[in-house]
C-alpha positions as CSV (number, residue, x, y, z in Angstrom):
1,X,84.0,49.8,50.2
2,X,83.2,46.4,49.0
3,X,79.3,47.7,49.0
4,X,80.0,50.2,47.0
5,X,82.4,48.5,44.3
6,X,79.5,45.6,44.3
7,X,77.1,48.6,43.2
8,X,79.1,50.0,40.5
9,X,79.4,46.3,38.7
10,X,75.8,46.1,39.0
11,X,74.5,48.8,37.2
12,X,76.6,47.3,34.0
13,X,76.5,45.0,31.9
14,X,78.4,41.4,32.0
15,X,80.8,42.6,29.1
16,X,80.9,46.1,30.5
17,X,82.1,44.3,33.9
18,X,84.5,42.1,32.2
19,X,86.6,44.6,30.4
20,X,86.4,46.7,33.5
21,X,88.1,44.7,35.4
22,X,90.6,44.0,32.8
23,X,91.3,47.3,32.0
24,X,91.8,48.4,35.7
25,X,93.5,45.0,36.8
26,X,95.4,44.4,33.7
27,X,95.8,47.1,31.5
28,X,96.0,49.8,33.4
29,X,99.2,49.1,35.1
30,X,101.0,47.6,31.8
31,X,100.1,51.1,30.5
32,X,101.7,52.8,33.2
33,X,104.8,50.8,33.7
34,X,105.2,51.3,29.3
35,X,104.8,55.1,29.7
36,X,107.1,55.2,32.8
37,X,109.6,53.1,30.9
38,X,109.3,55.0,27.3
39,X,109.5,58.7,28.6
40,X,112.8,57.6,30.7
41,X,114.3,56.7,27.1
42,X,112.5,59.8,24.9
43,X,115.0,62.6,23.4
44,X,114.9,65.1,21.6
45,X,114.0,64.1,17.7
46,X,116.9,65.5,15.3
47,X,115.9,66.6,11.7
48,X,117.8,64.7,9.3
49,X,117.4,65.8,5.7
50,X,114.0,67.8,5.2
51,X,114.2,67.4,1.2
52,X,114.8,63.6,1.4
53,X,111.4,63.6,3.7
54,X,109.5,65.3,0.8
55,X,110.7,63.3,-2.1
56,X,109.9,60.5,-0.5
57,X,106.2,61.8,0.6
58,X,105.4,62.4,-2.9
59,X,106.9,58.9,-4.3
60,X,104.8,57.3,-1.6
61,X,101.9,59.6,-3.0
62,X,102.4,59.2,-6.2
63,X,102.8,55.2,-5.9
64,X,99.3,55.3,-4.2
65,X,98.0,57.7,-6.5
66,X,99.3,54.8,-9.4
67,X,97.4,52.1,-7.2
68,X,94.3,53.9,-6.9
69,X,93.8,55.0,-10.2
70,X,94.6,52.1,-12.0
71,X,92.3,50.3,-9.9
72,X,89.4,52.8,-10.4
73,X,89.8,53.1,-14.0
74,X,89.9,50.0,-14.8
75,X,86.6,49.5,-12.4
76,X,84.8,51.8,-15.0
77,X,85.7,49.5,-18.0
78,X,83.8,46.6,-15.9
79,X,80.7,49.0,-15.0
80,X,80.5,51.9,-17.9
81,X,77.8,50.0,-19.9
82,X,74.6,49.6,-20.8
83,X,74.5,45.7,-20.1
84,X,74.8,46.7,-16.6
85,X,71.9,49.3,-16.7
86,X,69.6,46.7,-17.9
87,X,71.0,43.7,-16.2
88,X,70.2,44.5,-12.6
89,X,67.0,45.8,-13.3
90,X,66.2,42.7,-15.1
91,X,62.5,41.2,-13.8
92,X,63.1,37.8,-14.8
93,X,66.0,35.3,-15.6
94,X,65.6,35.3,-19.2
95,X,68.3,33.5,-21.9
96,X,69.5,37.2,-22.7
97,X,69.7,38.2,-18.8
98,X,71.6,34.4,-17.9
99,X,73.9,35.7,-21.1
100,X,74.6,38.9,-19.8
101,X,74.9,37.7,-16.0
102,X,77.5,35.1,-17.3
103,X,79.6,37.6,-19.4
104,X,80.0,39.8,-16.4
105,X,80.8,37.2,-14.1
106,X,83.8,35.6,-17.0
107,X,85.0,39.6,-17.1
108,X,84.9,40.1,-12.9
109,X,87.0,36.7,-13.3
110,X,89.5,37.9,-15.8
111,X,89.8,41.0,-14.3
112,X,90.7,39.4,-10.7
113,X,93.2,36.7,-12.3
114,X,94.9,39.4,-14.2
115,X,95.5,42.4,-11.5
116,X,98.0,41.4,-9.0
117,X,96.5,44.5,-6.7
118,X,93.5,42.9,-6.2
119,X,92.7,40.6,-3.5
120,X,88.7,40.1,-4.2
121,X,86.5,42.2,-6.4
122,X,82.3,41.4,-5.5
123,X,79.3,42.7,-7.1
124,X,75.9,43.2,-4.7
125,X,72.7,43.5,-5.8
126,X,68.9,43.2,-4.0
127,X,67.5,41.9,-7.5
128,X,66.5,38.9,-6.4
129,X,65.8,37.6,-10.0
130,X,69.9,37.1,-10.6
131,X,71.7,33.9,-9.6
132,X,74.6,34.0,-7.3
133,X,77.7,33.3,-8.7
134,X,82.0,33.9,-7.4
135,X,81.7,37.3,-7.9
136,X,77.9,38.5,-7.8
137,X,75.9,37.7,-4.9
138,X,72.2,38.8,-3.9
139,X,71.7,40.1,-0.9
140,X,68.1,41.4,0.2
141,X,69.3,44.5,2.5
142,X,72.6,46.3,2.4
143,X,72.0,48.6,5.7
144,X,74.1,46.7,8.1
145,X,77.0,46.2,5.8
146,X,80.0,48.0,7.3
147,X,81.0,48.9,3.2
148,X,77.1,50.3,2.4
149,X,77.6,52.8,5.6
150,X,81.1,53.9,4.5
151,X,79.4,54.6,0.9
152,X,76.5,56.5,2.3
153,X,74.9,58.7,-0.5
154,X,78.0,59.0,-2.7
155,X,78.3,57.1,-5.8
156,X,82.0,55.9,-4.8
157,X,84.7,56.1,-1.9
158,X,87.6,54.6,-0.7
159,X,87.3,52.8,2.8
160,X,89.1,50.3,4.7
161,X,87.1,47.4,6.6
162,X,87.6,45.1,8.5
163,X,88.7,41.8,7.4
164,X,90.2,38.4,8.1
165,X,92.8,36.0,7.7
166,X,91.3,32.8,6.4
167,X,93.4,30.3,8.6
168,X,93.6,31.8,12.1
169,X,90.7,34.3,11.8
170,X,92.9,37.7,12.6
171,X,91.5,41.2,11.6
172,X,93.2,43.5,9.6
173,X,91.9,46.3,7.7
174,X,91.5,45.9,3.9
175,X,91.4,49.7,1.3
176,X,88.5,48.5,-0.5
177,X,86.8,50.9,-3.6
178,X,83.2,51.1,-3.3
179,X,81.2,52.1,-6.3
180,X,77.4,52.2,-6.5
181,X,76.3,50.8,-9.9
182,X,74.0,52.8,-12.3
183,X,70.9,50.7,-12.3
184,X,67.7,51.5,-14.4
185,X,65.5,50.7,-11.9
186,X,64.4,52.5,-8.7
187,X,63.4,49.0,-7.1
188,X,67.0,47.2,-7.2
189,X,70.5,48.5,-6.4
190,X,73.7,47.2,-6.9
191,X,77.3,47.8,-5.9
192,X,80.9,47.3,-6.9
193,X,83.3,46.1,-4.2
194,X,87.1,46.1,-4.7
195,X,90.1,45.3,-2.2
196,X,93.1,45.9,-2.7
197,X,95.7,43.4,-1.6
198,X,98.1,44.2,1.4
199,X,101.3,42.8,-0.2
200,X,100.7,44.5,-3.2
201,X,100.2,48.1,-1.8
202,X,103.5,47.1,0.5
203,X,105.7,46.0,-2.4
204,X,104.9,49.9,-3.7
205,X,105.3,51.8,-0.8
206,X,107.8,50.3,0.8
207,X,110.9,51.4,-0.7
208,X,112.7,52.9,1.8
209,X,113.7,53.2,5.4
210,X,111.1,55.5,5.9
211,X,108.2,54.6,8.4
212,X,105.4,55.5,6.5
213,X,101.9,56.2,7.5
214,X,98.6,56.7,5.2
215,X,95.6,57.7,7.0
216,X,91.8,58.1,5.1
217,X,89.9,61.2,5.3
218,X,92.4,62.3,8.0
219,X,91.3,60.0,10.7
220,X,91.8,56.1,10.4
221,X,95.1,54.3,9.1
222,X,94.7,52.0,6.4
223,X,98.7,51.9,6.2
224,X,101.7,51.6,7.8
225,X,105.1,50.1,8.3
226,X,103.8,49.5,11.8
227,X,101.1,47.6,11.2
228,X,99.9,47.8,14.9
229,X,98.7,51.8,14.0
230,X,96.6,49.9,11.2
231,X,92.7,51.2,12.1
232,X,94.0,53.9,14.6
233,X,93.7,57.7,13.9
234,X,96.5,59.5,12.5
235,X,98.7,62.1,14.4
236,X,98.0,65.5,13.1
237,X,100.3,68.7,14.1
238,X,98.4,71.1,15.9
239,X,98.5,73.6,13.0
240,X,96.6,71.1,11.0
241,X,93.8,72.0,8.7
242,X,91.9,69.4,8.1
243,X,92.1,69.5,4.1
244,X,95.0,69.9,1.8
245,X,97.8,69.7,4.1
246,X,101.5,69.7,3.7
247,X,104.0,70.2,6.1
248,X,108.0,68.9,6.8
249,X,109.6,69.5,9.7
250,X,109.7,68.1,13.4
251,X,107.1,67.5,15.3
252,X,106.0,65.4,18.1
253,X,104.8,62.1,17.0
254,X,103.9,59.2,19.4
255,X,105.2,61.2,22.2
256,X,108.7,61.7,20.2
257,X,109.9,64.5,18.2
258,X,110.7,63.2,15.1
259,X,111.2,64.8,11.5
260,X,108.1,64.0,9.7
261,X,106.5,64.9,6.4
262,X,102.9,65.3,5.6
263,X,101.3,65.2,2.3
264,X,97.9,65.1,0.7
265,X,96.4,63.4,-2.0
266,X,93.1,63.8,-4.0
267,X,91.9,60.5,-4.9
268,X,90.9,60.2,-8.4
269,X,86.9,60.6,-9.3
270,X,86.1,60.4,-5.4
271,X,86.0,62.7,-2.8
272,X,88.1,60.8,-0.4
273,X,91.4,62.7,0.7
274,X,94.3,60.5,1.2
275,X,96.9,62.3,3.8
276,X,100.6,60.7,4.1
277,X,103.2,60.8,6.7
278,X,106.8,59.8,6.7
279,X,108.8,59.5,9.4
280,X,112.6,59.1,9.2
281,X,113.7,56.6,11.7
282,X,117.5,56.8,11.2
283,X,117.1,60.3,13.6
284,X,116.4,58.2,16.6
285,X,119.7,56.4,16.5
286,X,120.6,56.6,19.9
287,X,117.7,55.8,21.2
288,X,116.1,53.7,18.3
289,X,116.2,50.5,19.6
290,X,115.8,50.9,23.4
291,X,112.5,52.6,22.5
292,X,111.4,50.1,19.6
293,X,111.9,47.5,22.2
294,X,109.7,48.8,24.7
295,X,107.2,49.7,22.3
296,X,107.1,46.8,20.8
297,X,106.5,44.9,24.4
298,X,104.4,47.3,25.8
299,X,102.2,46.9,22.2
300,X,102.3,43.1,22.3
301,X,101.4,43.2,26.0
302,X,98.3,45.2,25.7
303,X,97.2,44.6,22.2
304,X,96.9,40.7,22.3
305,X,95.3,40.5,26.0
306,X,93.0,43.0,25.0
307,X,91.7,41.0,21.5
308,X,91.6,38.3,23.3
309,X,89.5,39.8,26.0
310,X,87.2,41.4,23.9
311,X,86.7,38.3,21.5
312,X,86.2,36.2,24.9
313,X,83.8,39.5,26.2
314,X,81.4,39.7,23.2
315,X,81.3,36.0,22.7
316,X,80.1,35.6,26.4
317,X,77.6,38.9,26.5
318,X,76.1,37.6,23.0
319,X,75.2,34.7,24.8
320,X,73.5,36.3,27.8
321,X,71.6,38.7,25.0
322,X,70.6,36.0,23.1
323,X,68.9,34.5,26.4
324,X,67.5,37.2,27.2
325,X,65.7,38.2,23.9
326,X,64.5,34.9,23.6
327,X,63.3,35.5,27.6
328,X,61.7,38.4,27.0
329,X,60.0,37.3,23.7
330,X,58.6,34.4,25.6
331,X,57.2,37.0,27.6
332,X,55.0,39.2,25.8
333,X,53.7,35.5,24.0
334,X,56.2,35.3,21.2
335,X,57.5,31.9,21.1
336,X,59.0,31.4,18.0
337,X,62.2,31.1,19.6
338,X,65.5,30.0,18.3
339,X,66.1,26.1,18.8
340,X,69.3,25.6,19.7
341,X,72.1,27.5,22.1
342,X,75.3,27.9,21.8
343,X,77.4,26.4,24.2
344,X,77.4,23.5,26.7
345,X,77.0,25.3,30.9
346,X,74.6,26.7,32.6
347,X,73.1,29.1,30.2
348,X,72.6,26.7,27.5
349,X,70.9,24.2,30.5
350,X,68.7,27.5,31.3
351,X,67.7,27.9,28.0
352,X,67.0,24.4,27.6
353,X,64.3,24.3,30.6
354,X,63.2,28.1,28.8
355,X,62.3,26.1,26.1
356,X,60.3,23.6,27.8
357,X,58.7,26.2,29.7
358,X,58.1,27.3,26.1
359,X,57.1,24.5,24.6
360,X,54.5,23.2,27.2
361,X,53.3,26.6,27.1
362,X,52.6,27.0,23.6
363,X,51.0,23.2,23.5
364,X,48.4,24.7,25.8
365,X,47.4,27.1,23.6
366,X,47.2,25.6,20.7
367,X,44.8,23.1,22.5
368,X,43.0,26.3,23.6
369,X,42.7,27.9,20.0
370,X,41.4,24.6,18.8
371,X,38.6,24.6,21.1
372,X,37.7,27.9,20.3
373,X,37.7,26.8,16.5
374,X,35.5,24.1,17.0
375,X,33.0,26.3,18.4
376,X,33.3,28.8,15.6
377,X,32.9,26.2,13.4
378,X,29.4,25.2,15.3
379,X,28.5,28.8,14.9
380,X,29.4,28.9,10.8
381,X,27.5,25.5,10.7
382,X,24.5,27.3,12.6
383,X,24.7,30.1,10.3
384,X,24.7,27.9,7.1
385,X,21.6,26.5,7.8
386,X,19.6,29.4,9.2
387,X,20.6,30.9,6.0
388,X,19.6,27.8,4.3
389,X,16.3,27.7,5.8
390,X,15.6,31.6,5.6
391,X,15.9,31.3,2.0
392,X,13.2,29.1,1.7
393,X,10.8,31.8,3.6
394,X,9.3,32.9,1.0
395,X,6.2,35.4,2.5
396,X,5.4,31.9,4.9
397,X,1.8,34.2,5.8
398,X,0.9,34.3,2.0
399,X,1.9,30.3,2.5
400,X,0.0,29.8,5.2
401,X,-3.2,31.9,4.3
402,X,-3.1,30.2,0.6
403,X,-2.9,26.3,2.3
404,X,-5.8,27.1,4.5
405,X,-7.7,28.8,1.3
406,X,-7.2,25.9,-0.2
407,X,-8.2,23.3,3.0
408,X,-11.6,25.4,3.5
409,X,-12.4,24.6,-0.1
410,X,-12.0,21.1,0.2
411,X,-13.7,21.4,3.3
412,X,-16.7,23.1,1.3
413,X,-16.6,20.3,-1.4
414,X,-17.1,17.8,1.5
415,X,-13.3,16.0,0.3
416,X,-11.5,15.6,4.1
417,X,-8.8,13.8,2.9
418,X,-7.4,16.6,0.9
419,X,-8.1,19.1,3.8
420,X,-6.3,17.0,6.3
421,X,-3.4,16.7,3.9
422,X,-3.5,20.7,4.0
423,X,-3.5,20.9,7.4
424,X,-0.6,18.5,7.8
425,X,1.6,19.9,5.3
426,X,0.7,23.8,7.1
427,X,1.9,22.3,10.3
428,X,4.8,21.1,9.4
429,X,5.9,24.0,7.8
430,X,5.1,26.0,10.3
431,X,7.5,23.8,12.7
432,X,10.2,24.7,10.2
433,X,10.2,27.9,9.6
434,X,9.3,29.0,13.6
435,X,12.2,27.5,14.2
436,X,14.5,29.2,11.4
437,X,17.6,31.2,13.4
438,X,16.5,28.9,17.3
439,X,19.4,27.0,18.7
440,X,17.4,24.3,20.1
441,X,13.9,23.3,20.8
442,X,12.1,20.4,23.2
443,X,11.7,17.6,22.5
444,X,8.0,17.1,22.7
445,X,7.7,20.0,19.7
446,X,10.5,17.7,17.5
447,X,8.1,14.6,18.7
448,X,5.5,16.2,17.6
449,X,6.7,17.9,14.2
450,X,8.1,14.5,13.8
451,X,4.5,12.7,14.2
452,X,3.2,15.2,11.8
453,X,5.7,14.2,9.1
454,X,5.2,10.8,9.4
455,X,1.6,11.7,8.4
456,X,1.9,13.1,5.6
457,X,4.3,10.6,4.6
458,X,1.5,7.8,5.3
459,X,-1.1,10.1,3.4
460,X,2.0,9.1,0.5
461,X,2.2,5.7,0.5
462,X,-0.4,4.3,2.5
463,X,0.2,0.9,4.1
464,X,3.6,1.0,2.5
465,X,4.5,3.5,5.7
466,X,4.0,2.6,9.5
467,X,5.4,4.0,12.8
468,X,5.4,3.4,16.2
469,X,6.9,5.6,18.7
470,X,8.5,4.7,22.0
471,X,9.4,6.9,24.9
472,X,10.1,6.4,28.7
473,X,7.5,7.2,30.5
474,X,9.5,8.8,33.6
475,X,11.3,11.1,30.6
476,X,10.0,14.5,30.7
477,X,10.0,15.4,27.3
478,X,8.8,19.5,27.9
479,X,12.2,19.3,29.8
480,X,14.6,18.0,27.2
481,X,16.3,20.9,24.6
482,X,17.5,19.3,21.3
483,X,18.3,21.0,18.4
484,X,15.8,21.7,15.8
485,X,14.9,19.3,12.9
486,X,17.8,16.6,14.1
487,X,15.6,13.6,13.8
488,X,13.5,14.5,10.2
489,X,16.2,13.6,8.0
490,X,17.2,10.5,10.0
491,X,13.6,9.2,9.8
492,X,13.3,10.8,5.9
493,X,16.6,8.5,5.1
494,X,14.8,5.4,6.3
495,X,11.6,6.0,4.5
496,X,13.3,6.5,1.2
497,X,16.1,4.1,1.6
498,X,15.1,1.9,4.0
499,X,11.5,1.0,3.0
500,X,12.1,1.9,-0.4
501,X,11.5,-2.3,-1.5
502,X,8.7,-2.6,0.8
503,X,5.0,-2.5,-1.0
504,X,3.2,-2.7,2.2
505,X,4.1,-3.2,6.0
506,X,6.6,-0.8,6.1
507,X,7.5,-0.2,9.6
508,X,9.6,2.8,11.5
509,X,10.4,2.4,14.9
510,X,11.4,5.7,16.9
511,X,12.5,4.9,20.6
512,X,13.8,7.3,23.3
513,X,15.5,6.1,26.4
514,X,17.2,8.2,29.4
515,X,20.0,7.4,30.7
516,X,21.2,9.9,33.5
517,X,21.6,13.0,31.8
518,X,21.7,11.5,27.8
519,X,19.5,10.9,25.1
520,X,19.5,7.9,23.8
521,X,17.4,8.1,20.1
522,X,16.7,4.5,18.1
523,X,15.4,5.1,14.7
524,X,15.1,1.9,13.0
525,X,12.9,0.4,9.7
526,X,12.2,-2.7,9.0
527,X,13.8,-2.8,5.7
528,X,15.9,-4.6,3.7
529,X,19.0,-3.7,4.9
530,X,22.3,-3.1,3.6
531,X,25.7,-5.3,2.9
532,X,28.7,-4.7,4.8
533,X,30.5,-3.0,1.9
534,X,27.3,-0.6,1.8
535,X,27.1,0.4,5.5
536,X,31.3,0.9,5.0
537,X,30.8,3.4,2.5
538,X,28.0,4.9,4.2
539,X,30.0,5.5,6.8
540,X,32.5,7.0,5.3
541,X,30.2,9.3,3.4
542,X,28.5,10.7,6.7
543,X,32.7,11.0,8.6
544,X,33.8,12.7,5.0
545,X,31.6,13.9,2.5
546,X,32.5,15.0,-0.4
547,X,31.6,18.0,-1.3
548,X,30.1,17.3,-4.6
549,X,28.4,14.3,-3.7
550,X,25.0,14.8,-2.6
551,X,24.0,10.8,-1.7
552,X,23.7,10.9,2.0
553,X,24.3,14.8,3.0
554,X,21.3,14.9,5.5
555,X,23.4,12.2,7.5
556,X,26.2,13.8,7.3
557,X,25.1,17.1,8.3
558,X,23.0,15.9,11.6
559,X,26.3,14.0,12.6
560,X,28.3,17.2,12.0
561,X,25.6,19.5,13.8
562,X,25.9,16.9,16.4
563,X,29.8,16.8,16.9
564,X,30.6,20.6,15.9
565,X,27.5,21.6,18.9
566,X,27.5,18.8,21.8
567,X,31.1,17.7,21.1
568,X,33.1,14.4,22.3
569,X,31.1,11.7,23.8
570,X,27.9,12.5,21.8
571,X,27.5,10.7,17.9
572,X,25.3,9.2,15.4
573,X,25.9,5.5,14.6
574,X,24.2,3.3,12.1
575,X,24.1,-0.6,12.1
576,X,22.5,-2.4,9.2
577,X,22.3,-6.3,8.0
578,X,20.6,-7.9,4.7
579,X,16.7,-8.4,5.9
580,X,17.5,-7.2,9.1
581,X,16.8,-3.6,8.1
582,X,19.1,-0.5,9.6
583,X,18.9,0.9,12.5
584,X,20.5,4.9,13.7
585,X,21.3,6.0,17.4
586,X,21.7,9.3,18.6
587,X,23.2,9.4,21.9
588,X,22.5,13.3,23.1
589,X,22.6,15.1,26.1
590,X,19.2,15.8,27.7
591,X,19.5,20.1,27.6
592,X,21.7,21.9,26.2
């Protein structure tokens, strides 16, 4: 038994379980002992004066009618104009749009202060180009409002909603006039919203002994002298048709026969149908307040619990939902989570370690997104320059064929300086453009490409241009990958900066050490050197170029190649003194 009771709670929900057991543990036997108790005191209802009944159906109609009518005509005074047509459609807040809006707002205000019956009166709108103000407010999406469902596609209705007291938060239900607004604009809406005040609508109906009962649309109350039937649905006789209706006479109401009177009212410009009952209570004499006394426990005793229950209920499942969307988000690799949890137990301590599980989780993959843009940013950079360098292959065989042309004919006119200055200048561009679109090459090709530039850069300026070039001689140079043209502009800079005072003498030194399984590139000149505000601003240039600077881009794009493709741990670094000349390192790994 307890198996199978455990089994039933477990296939529900946490609120489902609550009221469940409130209902059967609670409820339910209040609700029997007030049925027991109240059918032992029923009699027999005795009709009292069927004329009075109707006279006072059709004052309480009629005073409703009054109510309604007023209230809906003087709604179209507020909305019948062409202000309103243009000025929620209005595109922008213009002086004439802030003039209307401000005029609409002084009448909603006027209207409010001066009609007793009217406890709030709003305007909504989607145009988000209109200021809020007391009485107009934007709002981006009507769909979840309980008064845009009760409107549906009609262009007014009568509804009552639920409302609440400002001090201790109770809900009552509010007869509130909904009017959709003519707009010229298919893009924005807007909508009137009228309540009507409780007192007021009680000082008119209320004018008798009478229990009266006004139900919308023939199902839920908005009215009556009980207020506890407030947001119930209305008694019907069984002969009842479910439009214009009238009937007086006794019927059984509330599990009483009692003399009752039924009668229906059009409302005025809407299709709502207003139906009211009246109930004389002075026919129940006898028994009047034996049963009003048991009622009224038996109300108290299961209303209030209930409330209570179901406040306490949906505040407690809300919680549990709320976990368990942000759980389940987590899980499919959402975490955009909400940040804080309502509450101080063991579900907002759970949802505190969720969101360190979340947190942790989400650090990691921001690391691992940041990696992966590094290396698309090594690709781009690759990219860049093979399309850089493409666009200077311009037919490289005509290139070729024309240099050698050229080199023969010197060759024939017995001038070998000019042909070895061909042959130079054919190598070297050979070097580049072979290796246009490669990722990397050895070292001994760079070494070499790098011997050939130097070359031609001593055919330039003669004694003005010297080099020696250093490398261990256990490195095997076939065996090292580097990547393309990475020391050419280094060893450029220093010829055209670095020497640039010297007439003759001019000395660059190009050492390679190994070290493990790094690279360890010295290019120095014997130059003049710079000052320490120089070699500061030359460093900053190569960390952050700017992008319209050109002064030092061949720097700054070997130590980007360098950090976007090898990564941490590998850099270029330049030291330089007055007549000490400057000197760059390249620390690199050996392959790639």
């Amino acid at each position: 038994m307890k198996l199978h009771i455990n089994k039933i709670h477990d296939t529900h929900s946490v609120r489902s379980q609550l009221l469940r057991i409130f209902l059967l543990a609670g409820m339910f036997p209040l609700l029997v002992i007030g049925i027991f108790s109240i059918a032992s005191v029923r009699k027999q209802m005795l009709a009292r004066y069927e004329s009075l009944e109707k006279a006072d159906g059709l004052r309480v109609a009629s005073s409703l009618n009054d109510i309604t009518t007023t209230i809906y005509s003087s709604s179209d005074t507020l909305l019948n104009s062409n202000q309103c047509l243009s000025l929620f459609a209005a595109e922008s807040l213009d002086s004439g749009i802030e003039e209307q809006l401000t005029a609409l707002e002084r009448a909603l205000q006027t209207y409010f202060d001066n009609t007793a019956s009217v406890c709030r009166i709003q305007i909504y709108t989607n145009n988000p180009n209109l200021q809020n103000s007391e009485h107009i407010h934007y709002q981006q999406n009507f769909v979840l409002d309980e008064w845009r469902k009760a409107l549906g596609n009609n262009w007014s209705t009568w509804a009552s909603l639920q409302r609440y007291t400002a001090i201790v938060r109770q809900p009552y239900r509010e007869l509130t006039l909904i009017r959709r607004i003519g707009v010229a604009s298919s893009k924005y809406q807007a909508f009137l919203v009228v309540g009507l005040d409780r007192n007021t609508i009680k000082n008119h109906l209320e004018q008798s002994s009478n229990e009266t009962t006004i139900s919308l649309d023939g199902t839920q109350i908005i009215y009556a002298t009980d207020s506890v039937l407030i947001g119930k649905d209305m008694e019907f006789p069984d002969d009842f048709s479910g439009y214009i209706y009238r009937y007086t006479g006794p019927k059984e109401i509330g599990n009483q026969m009692r003399l009752v009177n039924y009668v229906t009212l059009q409302s005025y410009k809407s299709n709502n149908l207003f139906y009211v009952r009246t109930v004389d209570p002075d026919a129940l004499k006898t028994i009047n307040h034996t049963v009003a006394v048991f009622v009224l426990i038996l109300v108290l005793a299961l209303l209030v619990p209930l409330i209570l229950m179901i406040c306490f209920s949906d505040y407690f499942s809300t919680r549990i939902t709320t976990l368990k969307s942000a759980m389940h988000r987590a899980s499919l690799g959402d975490y955009n989570i909400i940040e804080q949890f309502r509450g101080d137990d063991e579900l907002s301590d759970t949802f505190k370690d969720l969101k360190l599980t979340v947190d942790a989780i989400h650090d990691k993959e921001a690391q691992f997104y940041e990696a992966r843009i590094r290396e698309q940013q090594l690709v781009n950079r690759q990219q860049q320059m093979e399309f850089e360098m493409l666009a200077s292959q311009i037919n490289p065989h005509f290139l070729y064929n024309t240099l050698e042309t050229i080199r023969m004919q010197a060759l024939s006119c017995g001038n070998r300086n000019v042909a070895t200055s061909i042959k130079l200048l054919g190598k070297s561009m050979r070097y580049v453009l072979d290796n246009t679109g490669t990722s990397f090459t050895t070292l001994t090709k760079e070494l070499e490409y790098i011997k050939t530039y130097l070359s031609i850069q001593q055919l330039r300026f003669g004694d003005r241009v010297n080099y020696t070039l250093q490398v261990d001689e256990d490195l095997d140079t076939n065996s090292c990958k580097i990547l393309p043209l990475l020391l050419q502009p280094v060893v450029e800079n220093a010829i055209l900066h670095g020497l640039e005072s010297k007439t003759e003498d001019g000395m660059i030194t190009i050492q390679i050490a190994s070290a493990d399984a790094t690279l360890l590139i010295t290019i120095k000149d014997n130059g003049q050197g710079m000052t320490n505000e120089e070699l500061d601003a030359l460093r900053d240039r190569i960390r952050n170029h700017p992008s319209s600077d050109t002064h030092s881009i061949g720097l700054y794009n070997i130590n980007q190649r360098i950090s976007l493709f090898y990564g941490e741990g590998y850099y270029m670094e330049i030291d330089s003194a007055i007549g000490a000349g400057t000197t760059v390192r390249l620390k690199i790994p050996k392959t790639i």
